[in-house]
C-alpha positions in Angstrom: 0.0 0.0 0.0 1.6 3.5 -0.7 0.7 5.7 1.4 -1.5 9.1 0.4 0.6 11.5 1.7 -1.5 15.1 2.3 -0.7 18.1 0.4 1.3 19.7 2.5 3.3 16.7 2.8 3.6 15.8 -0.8 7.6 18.2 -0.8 8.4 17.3 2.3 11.7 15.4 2.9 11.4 11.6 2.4 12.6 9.7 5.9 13.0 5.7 4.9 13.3 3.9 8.4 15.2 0.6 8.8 14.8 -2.0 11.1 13.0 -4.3 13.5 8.9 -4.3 14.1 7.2 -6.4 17.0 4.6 -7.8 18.3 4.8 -7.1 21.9 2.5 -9.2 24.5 3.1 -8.0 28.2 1.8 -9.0 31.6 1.5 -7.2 34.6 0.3 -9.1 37.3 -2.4 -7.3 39.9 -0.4 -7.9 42.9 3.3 -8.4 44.1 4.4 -10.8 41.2 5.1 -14.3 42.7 8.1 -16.7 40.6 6.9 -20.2 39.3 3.3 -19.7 39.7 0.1 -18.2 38.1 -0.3 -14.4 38.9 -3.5 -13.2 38.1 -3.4 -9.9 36.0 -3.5 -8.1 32.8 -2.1 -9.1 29.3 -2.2 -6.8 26.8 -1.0 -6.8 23.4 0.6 -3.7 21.0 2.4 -3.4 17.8 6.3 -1.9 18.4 10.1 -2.7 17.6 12.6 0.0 17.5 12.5 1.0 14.3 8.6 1.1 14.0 8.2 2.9 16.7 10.7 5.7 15.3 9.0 5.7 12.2 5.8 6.5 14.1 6.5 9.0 16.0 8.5 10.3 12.9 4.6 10.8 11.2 3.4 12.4 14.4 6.0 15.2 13.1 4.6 15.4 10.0 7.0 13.7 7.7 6.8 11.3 5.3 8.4 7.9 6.1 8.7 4.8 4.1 9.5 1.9 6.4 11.7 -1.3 5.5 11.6 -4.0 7.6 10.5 -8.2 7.2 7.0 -9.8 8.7 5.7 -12.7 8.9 2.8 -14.3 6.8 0.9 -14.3 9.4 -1.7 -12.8 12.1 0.5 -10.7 13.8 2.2 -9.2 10.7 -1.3 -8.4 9.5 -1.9 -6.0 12.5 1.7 -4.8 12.2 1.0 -3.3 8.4 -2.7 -2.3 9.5 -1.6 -0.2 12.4 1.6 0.9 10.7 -1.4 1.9 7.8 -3.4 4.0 10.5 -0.4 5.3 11.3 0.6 7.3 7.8 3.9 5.0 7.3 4.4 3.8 4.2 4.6 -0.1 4.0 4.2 -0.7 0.6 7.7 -2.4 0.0 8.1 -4.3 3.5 8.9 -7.9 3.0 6.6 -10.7 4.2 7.3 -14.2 4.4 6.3 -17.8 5.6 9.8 -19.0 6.3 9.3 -17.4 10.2 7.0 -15.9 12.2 6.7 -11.7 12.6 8.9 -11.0 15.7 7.3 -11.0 19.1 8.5 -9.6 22.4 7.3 -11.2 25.3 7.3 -9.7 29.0 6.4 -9.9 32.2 6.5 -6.5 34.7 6.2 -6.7 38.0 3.5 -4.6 40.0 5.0 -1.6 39.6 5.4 -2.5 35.5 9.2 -2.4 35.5 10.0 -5.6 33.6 11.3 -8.5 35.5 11.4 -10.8 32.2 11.4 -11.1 29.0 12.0 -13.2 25.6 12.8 -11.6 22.1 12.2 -13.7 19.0 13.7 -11.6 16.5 14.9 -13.8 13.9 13.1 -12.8 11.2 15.3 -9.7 11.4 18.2 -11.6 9.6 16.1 -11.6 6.0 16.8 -7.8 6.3 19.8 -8.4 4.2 21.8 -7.0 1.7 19.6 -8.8 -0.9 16.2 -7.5 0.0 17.5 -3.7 -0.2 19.8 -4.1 -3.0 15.9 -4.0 -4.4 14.8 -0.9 -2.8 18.0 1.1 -4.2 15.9 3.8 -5.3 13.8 4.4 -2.3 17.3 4.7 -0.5 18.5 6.8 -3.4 15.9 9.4 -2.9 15.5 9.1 0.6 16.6 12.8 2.7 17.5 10.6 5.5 17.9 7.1 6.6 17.3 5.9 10.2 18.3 1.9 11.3 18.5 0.5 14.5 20.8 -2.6 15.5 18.2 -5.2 15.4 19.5 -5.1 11.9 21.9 -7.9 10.9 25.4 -6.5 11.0 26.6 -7.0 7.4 23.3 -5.0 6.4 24.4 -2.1 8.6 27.8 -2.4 7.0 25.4 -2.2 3.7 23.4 0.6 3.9 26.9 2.7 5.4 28.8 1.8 2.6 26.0 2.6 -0.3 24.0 5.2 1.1 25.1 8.7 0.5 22.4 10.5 2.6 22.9 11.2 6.2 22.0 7.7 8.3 21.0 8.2 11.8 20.9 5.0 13.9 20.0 3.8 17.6 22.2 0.9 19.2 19.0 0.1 20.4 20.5 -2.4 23.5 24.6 -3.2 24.7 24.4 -6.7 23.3 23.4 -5.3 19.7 25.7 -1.8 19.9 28.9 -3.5 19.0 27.1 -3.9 15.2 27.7 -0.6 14.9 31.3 0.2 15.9 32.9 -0.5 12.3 30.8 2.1 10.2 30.4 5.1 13.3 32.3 7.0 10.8 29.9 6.8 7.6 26.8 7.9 10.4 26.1 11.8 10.7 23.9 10.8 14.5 24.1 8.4 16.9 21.9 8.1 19.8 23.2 5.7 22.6 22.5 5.7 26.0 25.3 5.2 29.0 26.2 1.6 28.9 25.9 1.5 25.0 27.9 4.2 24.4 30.9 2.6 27.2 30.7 -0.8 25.1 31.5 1.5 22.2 34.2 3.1 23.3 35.8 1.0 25.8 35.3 4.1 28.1 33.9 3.8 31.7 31.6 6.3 31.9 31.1 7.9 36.3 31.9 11.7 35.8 31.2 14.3 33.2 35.3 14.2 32.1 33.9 10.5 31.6 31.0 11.5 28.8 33.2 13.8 27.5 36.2 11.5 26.6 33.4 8.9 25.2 32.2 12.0 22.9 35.2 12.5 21.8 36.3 9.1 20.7 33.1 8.9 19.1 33.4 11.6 17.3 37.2 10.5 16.6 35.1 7.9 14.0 33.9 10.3 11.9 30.6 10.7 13.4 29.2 13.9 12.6 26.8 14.6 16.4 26.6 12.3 19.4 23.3 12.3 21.8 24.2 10.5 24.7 20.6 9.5 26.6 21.8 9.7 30.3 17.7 9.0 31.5 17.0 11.4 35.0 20.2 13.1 33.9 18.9 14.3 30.6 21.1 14.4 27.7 24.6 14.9 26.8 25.7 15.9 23.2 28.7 16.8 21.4 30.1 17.9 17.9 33.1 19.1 16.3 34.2 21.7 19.1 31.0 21.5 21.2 29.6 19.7 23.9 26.4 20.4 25.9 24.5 18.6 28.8 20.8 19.4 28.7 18.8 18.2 31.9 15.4 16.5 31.2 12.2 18.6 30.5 9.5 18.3 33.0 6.9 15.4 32.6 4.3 13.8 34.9 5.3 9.7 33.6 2.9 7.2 33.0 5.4 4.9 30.8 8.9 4.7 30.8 9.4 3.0 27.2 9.5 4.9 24.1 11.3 7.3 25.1 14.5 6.7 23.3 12.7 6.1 19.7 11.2 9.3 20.5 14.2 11.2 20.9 15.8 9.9 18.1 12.7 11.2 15.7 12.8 14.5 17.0 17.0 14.2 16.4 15.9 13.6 13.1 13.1 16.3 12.5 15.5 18.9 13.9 17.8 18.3 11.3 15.6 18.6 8.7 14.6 21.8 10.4 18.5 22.8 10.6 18.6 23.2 14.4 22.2 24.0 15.9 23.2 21.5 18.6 21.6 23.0 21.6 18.3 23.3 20.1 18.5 19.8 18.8 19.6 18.5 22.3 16.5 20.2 23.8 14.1 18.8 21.1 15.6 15.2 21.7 14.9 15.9 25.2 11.5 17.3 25.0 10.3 14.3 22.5 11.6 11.9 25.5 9.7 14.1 27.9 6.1 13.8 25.6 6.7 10.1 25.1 7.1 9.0 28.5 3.7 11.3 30.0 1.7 8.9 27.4 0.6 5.6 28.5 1.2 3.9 24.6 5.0 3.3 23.9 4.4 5.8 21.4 2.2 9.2 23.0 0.0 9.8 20.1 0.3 13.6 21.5 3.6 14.1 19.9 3.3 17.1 17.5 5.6 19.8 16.2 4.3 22.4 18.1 3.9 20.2 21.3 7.8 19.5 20.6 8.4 23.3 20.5 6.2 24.2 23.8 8.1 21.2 25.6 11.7 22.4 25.0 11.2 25.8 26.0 11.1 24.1 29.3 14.2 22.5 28.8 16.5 24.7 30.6 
């Protein structure tokens, strides 16, 4: 399905996103949650995976996005591509197949919903390969902006950073998948890890603020054009050729405490496109993070440009 962009959307800079979509299924059990037993509760089930999320709240600012990424021949791929439909992402060129089933994360939070436990089936995510995009070279071609996370199998990272000539932004997405990245930090213009991703990175222990700095500065040693560091209460340190800046978090009541990372990277990305200097882009990143985590959806459906603006004023 291509998606019917609106008007106003129609010369608006192309975003094609990269990367992993789930199925996520969560319980959260009514009480103090009990080990090897039944604990009665809630299960509730929602479409996400990094990169899907990202492209979501990418539409939420009002720019087109074409998302690439495989699914499953099956029931849960079906709602992935409807809601991704509702959504405004483009899914026309996604890859479905029957030789495994969409990728499902499964959880279970404790009664406070932090999660105590969880299982990610995520294979599908190796028939993102060099093969399937060497057929979408003209989306990438076009695209103003590219945007992967690390669920991606590493020679397709190595892939899209050695063909794609537009600026590639890209989220380590966890510690264990970060390292996929640390060959081709030089061909990224952004790179948004948080603390522990950005010390498996660098080899850096990061404790004081001399800490982030030195880990800025040998990531930026690669090649990479801006680092956002996501340091969670702490807020958000970022650096570039001959600047650094640490921006505390913008005020927010939480009622979830995912989504804010995909959210931060999509405003990264819209204050590119808007040519923001690095202060204003650290307090956009911010102020995304703030919105996503005073929704109760992984992504806050009240994610807006001009609720993005309001927010960072507040980021002082």
């Amino acid at each position: 399905m291509m998606t019917d962009y609106t008007v106003s959307e129609k010369n608006a800079p192309l975003i094609v996103v990269v990367g992993g979509a789930n199925m996520d299924i969560g319980g959260k059990p009514d009480g103090p949650l009990r080990e090897k037993d039944s604990n009665p509760g809630r299960v509730r089930t929602s479409v996400g995976g990094v990169g899907r999320n990202i492209a979501h709240n990418l539409r939420l600012l009002n720019l087109p996005v074409a998302f690439l990424t495989a699914l499953g021949k099956d029931a849960y791929g079906d709602r992935v591509v409807a809601e991704c439909a509702m959504a405004g992402i483009d899914c026309e060129r996604v890859l479905r197949t029957h030789d495994e089933p969409t990728s499902t994360y499964l959880f279970i939070a404790d009664e406070t919903g932090d999660m105590r436990l969880a299982i990610s089936d995520m294979a599908i995510c190796s028939l993102i390969n060099p093969a399937y995009l060497s057929g979408q070279r003209d989306l990438l071609d076009t695209a103003d902006v590219l945007v992967l996370d690390a669920n991606l199998p590493e020679e397709t990272i190595r892939y899209l950073a050695e063909t794609c000539a537009v600026p590639i932004f890209a989220d380590p997405v966890s510690v264990s998948k970060a390292g996929k990245l640390k060959n081709v930090l030089g061909r990224l213009h952004t790179l948004k890890p948080n603390r522990l991703e950005a010390e498996q990175l660098t080899g850096i222990s990061i404790r004081t603020d001399a800490d982030l700095a030195r880990a800025a500065d040998a990531l930026l040693a690669t090649g990479l054009k801006r680092v956002f560091l996501s340091l969670g209460i702490e807020g958000v340190f970022a650096a570039e050729a001959g600047q650094r800046i640490h921006v505390p978090c913008c005020p927010a009541v939480p009622k979830n405490m995912t989504g804010a990372g995909d959210a931060m990277l999509a405003g990264l990305v819209w204050s590119y496109l808007q040519e923001k200097d690095l202060v204003s882009s650290t307090r956009l990143a911010a102020a995304a993070a703030a919105i996503a985590v005073e929704g109760t959806r992984t992504v806050n459906p009240a994610l807006s440009p001009s609720a993005l603006l309001e927010k960072a004023a507040l980021c002082l």
